[in-house]
Backbone as XML, in Angstrom:
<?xml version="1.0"?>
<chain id="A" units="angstrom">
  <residue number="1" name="UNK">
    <atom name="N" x="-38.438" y="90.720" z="331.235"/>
    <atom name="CA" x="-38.253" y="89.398" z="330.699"/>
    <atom name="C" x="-39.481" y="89.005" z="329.886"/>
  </residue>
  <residue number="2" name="UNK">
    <atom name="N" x="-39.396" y="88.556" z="328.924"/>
    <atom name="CA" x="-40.430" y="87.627" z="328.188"/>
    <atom name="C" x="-40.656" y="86.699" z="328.231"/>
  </residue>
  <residue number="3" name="UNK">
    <atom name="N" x="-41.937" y="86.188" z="327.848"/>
    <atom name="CA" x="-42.439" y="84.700" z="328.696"/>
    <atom name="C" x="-43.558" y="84.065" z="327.802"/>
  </residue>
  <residue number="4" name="UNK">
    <atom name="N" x="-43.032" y="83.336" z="326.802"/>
    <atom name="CA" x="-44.154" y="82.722" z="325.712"/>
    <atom name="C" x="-44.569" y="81.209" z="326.670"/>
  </residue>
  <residue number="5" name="UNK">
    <atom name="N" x="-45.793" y="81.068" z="326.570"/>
    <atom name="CA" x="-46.806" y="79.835" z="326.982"/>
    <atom name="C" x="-47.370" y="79.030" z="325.966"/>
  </residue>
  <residue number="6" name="UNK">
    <atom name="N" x="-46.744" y="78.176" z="326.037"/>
    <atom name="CA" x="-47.447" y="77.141" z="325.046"/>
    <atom name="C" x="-48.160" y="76.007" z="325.660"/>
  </residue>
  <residue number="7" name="UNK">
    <atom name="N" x="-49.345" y="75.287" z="325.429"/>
    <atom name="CA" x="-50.024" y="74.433" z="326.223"/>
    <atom name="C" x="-49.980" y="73.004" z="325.157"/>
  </residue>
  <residue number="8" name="UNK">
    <atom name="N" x="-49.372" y="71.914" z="325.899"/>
    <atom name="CA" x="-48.998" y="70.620" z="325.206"/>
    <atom name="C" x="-49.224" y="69.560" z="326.061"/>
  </residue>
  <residue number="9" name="UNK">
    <atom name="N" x="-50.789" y="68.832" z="325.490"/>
    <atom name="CA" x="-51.420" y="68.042" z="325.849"/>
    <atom name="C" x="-51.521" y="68.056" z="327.745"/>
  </residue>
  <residue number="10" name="UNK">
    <atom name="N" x="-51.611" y="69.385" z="328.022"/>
    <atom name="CA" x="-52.078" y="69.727" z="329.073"/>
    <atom name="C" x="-50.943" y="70.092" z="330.269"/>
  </residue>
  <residue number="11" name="UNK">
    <atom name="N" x="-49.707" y="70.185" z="329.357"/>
    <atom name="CA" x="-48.638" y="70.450" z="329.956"/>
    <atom name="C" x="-48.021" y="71.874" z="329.868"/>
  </residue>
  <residue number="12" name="UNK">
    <atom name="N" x="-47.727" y="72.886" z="330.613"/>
    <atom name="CA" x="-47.585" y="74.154" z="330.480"/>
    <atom name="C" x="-46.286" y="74.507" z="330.306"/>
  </residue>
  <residue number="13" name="UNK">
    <atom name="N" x="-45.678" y="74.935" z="329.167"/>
    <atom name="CA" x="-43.802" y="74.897" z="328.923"/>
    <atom name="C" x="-43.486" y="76.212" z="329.183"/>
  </residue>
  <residue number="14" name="UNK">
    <atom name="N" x="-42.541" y="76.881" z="329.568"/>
    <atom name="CA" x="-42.477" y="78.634" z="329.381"/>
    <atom name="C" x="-40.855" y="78.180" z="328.679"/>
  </residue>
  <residue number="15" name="UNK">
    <atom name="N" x="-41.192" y="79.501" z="327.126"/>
    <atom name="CA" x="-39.921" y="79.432" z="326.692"/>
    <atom name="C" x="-39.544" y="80.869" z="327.218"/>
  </residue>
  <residue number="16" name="UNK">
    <atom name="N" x="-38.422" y="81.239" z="327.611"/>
    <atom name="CA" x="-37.657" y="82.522" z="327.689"/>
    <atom name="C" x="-36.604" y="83.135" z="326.919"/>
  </residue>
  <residue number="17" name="UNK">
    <atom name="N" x="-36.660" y="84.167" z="327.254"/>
    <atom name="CA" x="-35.638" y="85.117" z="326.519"/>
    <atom name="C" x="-34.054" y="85.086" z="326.446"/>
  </residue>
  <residue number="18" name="UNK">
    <atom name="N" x="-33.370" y="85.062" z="325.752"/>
    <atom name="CA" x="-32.415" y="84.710" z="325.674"/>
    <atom name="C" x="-31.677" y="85.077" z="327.193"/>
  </residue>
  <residue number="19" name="UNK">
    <atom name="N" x="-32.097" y="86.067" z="327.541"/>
    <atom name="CA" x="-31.376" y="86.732" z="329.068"/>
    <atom name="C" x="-32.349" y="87.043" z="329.678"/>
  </residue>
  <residue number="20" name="UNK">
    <atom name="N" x="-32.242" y="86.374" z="331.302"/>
    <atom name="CA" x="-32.950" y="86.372" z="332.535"/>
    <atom name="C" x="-32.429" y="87.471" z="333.572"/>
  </residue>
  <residue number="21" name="UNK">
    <atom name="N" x="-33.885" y="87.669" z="334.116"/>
    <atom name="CA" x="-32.988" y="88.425" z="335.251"/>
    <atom name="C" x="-32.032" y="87.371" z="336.489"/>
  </residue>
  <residue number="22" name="UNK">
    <atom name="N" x="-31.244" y="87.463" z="337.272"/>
    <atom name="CA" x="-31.536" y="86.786" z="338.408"/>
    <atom name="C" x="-31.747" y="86.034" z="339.623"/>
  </residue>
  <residue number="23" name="UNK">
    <atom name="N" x="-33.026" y="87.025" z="339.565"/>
    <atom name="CA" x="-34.201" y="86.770" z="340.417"/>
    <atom name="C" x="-34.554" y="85.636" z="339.575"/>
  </residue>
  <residue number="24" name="UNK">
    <atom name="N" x="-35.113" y="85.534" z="338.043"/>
    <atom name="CA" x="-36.017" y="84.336" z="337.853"/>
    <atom name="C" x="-35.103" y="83.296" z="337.045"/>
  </residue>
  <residue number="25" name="UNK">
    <atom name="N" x="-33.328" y="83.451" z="336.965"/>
    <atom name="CA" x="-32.319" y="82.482" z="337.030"/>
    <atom name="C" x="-32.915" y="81.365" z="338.182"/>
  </residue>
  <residue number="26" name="UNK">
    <atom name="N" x="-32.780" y="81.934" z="339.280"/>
    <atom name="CA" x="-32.599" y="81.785" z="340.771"/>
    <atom name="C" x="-34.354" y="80.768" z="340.910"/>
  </residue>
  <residue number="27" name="UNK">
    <atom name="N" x="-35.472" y="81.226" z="340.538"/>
    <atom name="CA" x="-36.658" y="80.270" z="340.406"/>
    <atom name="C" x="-36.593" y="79.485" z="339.560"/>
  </residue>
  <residue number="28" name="UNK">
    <atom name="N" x="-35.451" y="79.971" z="338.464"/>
    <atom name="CA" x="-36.104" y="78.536" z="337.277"/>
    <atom name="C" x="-35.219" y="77.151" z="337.911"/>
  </residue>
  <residue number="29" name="UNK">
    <atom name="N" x="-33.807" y="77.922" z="338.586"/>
    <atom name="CA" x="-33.203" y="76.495" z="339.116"/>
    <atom name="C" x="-33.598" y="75.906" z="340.335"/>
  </residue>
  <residue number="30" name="UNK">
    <atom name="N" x="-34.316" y="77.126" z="341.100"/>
    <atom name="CA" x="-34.378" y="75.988" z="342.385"/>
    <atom name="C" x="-32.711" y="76.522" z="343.437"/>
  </residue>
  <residue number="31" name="UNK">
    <atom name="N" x="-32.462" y="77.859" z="343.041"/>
    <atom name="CA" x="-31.490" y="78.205" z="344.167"/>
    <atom name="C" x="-31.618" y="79.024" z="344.535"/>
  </residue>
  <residue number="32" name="UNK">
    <atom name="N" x="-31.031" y="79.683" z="345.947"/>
    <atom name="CA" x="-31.557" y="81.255" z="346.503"/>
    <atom name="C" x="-30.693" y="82.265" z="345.757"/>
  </residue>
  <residue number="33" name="UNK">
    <atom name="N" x="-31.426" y="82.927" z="346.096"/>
    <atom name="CA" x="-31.169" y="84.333" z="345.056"/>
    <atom name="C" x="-29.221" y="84.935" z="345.690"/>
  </residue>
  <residue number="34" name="UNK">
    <atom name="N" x="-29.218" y="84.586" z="346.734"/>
    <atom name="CA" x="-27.976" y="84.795" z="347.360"/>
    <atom name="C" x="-26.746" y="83.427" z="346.470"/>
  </residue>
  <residue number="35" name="UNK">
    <atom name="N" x="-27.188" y="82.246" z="346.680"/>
    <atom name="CA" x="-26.682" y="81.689" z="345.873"/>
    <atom name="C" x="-26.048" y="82.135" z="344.584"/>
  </residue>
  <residue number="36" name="UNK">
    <atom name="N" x="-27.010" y="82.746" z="343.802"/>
    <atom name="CA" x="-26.636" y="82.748" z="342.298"/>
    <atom name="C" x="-26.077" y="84.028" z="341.881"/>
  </residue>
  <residue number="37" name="UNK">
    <atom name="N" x="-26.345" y="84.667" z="343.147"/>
    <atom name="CA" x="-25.547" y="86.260" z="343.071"/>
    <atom name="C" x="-23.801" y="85.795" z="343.556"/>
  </residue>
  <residue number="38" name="UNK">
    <atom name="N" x="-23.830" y="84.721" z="344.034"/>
    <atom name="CA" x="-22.317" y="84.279" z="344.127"/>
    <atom name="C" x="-21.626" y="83.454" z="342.858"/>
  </residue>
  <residue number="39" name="UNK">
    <atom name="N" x="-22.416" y="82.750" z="342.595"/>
    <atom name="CA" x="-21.716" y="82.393" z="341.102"/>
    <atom name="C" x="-21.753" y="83.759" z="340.024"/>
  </residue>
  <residue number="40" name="UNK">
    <atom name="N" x="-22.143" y="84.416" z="340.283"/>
    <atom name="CA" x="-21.937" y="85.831" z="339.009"/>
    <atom name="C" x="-21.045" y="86.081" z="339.502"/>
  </residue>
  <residue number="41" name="UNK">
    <atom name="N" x="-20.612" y="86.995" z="341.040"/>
    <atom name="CA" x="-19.713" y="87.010" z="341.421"/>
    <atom name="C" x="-18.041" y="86.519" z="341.003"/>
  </residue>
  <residue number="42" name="UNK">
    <atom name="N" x="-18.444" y="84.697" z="340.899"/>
    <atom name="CA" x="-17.485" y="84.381" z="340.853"/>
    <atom name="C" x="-17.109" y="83.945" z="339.737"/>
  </residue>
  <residue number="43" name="UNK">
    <atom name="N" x="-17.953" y="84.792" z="338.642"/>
    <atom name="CA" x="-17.408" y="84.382" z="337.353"/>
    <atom name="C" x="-17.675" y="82.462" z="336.734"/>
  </residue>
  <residue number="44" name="UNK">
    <atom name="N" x="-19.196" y="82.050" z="337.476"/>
    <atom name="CA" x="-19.262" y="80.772" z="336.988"/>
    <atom name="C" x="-20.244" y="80.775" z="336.312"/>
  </residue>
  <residue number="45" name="UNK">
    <atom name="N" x="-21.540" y="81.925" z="335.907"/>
    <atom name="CA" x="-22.099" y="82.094" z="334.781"/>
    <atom name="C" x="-22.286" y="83.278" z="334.294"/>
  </residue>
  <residue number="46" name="UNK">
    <atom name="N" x="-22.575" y="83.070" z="332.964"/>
    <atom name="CA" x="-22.426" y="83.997" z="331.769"/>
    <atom name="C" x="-23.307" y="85.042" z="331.995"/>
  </residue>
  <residue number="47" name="UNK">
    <atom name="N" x="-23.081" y="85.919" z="332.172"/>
    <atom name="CA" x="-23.560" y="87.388" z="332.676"/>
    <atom name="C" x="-23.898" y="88.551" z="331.487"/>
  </residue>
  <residue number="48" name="UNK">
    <atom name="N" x="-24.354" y="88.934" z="331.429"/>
    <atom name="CA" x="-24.388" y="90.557" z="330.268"/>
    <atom name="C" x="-24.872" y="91.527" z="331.600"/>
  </residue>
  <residue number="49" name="UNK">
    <atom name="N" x="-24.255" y="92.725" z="331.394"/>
    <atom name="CA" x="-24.439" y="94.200" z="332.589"/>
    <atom name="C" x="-25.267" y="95.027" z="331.696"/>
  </residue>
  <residue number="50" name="UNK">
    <atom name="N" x="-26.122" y="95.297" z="331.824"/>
    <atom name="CA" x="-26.976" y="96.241" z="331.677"/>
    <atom name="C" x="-26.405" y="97.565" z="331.912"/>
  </residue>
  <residue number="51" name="UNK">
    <atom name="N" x="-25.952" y="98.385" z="331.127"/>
    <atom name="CA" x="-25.456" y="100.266" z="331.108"/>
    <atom name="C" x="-26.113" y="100.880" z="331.167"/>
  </residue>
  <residue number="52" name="UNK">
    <atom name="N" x="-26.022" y="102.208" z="331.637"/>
    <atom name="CA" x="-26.609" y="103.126" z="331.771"/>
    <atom name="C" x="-28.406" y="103.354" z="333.096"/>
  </residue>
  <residue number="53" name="UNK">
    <atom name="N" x="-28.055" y="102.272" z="333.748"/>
    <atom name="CA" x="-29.086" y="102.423" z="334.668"/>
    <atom name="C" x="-27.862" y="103.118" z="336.226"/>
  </residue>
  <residue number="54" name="UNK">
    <atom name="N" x="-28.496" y="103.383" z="337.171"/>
    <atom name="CA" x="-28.179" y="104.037" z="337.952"/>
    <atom name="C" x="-27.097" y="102.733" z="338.749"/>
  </residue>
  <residue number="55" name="UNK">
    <atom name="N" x="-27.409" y="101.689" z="339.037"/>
    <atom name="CA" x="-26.428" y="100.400" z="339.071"/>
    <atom name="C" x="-26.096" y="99.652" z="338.240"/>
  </residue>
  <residue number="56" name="UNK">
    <atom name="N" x="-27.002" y="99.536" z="337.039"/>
    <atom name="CA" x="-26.352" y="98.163" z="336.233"/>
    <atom name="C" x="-27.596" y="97.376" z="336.664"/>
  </residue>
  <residue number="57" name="UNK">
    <atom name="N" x="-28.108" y="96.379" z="335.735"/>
    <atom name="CA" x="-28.505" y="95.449" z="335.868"/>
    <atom name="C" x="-27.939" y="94.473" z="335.326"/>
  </residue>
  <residue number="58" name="UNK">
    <atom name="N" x="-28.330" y="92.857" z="335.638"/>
    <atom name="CA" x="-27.581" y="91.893" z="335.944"/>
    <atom name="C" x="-28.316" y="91.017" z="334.894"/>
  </residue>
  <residue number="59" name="UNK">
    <atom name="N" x="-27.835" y="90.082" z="334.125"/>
    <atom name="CA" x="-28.698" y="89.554" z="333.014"/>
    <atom name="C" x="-27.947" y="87.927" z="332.521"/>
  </residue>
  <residue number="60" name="UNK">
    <atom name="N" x="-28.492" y="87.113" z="332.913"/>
    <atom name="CA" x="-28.090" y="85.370" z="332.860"/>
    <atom name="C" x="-28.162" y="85.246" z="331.300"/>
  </residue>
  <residue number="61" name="UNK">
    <atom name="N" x="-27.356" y="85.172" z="330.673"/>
    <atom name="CA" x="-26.840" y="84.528" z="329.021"/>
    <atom name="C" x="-27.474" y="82.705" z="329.135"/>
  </residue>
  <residue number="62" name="UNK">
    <atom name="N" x="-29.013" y="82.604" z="329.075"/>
    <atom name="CA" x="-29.548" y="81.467" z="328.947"/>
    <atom name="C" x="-28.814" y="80.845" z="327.716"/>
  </residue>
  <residue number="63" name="UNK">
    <atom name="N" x="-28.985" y="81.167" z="326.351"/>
    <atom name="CA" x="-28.170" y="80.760" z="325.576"/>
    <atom name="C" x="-26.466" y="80.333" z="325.823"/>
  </residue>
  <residue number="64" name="UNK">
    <atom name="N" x="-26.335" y="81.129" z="326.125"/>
    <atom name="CA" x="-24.257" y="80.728" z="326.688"/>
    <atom name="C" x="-24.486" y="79.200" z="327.291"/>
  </residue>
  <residue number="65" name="UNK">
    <atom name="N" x="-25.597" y="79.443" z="328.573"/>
    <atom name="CA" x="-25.706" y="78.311" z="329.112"/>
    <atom name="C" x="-25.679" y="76.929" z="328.776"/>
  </residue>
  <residue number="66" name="UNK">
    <atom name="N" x="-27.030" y="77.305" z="327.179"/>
    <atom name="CA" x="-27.246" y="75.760" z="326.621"/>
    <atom name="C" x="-26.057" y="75.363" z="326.067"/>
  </residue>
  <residue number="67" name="UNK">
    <atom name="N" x="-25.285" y="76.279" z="325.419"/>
    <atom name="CA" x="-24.212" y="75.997" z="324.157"/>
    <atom name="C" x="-23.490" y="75.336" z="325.334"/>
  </residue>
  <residue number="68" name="UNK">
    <atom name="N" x="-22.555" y="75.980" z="326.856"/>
    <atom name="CA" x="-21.898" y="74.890" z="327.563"/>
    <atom name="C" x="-22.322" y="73.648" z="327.362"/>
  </residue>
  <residue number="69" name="UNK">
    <atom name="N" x="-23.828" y="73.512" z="327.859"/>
    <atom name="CA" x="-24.467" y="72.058" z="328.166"/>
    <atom name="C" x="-24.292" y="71.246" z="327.178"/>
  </residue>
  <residue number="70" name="UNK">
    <atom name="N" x="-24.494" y="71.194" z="325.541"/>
    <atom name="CA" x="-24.378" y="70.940" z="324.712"/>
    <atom name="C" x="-22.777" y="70.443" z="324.727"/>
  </residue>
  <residue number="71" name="UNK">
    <atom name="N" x="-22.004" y="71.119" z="324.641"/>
    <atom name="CA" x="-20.323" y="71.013" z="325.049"/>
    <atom name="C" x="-19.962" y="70.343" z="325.766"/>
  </residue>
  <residue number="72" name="UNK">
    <atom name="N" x="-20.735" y="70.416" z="326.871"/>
    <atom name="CA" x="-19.936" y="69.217" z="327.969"/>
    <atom name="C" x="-20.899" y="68.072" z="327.706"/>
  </residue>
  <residue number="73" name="UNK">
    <atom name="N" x="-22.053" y="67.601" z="327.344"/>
    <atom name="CA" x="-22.545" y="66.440" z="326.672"/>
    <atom name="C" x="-21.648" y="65.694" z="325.857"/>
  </residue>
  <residue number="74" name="UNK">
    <atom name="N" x="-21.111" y="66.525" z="324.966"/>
    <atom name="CA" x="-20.567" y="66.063" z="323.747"/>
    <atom name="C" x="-18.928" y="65.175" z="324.226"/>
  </residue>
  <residue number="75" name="UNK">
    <atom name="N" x="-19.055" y="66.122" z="325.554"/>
    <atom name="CA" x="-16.993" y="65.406" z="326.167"/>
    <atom name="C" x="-17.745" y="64.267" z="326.677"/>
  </residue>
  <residue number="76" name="UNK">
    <atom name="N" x="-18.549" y="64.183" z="327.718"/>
    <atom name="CA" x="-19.046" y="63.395" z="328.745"/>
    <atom name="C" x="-20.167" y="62.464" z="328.266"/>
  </residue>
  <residue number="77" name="UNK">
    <atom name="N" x="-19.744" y="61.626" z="326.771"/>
    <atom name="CA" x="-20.870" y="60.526" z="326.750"/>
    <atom name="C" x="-21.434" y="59.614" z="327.065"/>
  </residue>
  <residue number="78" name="UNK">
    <atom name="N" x="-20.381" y="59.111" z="328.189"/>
    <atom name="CA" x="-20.818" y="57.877" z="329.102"/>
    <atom name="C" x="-21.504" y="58.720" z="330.463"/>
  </residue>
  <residue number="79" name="UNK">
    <atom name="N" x="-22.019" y="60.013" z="330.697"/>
    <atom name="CA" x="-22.542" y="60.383" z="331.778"/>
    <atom name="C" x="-23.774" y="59.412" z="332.309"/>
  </residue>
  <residue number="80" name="UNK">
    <atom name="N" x="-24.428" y="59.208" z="331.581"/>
    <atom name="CA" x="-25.748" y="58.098" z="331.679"/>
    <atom name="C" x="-25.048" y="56.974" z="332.996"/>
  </residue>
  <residue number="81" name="UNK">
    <atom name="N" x="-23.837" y="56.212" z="332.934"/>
    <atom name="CA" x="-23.239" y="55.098" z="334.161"/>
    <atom name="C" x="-22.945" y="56.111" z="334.779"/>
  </residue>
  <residue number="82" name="UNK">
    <atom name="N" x="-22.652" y="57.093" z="334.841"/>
    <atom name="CA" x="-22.540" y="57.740" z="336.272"/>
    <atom name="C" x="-23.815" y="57.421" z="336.975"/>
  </residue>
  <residue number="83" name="UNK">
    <atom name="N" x="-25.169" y="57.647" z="336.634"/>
    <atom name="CA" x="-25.988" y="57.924" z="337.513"/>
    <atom name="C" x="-26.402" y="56.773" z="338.286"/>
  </residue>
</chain>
């Protein structure tokens, strides 16, 4: 994974790579690693498989992600009175 650091007014941002492993899916949200191996599982996020390794590796479509978020913003503009 790649991991650019930018330092802004003393605030530390990490941008990432379009695809995560994860393991650091699983730290950037704040869920157990068992958790998020069940939503791949179950087909609730965007996955790419890694070929030709002896299992496959497992790879979080960060991008797929934003474009949803973006998408369901755009249905859900009164989300703000929900909270």
């Amino acid at each position: 994974m790649i991991e650019h650091y930018k330092e802004s007014k003393g605030v530390i941002k990490g941008n990432y790579a379009p695809f995560v492993t994860i393991e650091k899916f699983a730290d950037l949200v704040g869920l157990s690693l068992d958790a998020v191996k069940g939503q791949v599982k179950n087909g609730k996020l965007p996955v790419m498989q890694r070929v030709g390794l002896r299992r496959g590796r497992v790879f979080i479509n960060m991008l797929a992600l934003e474009k949803h978020a973006e998408e369901q913003a755009k249905e859900h503009t009164n989300w703000k009175s929900s909270i």
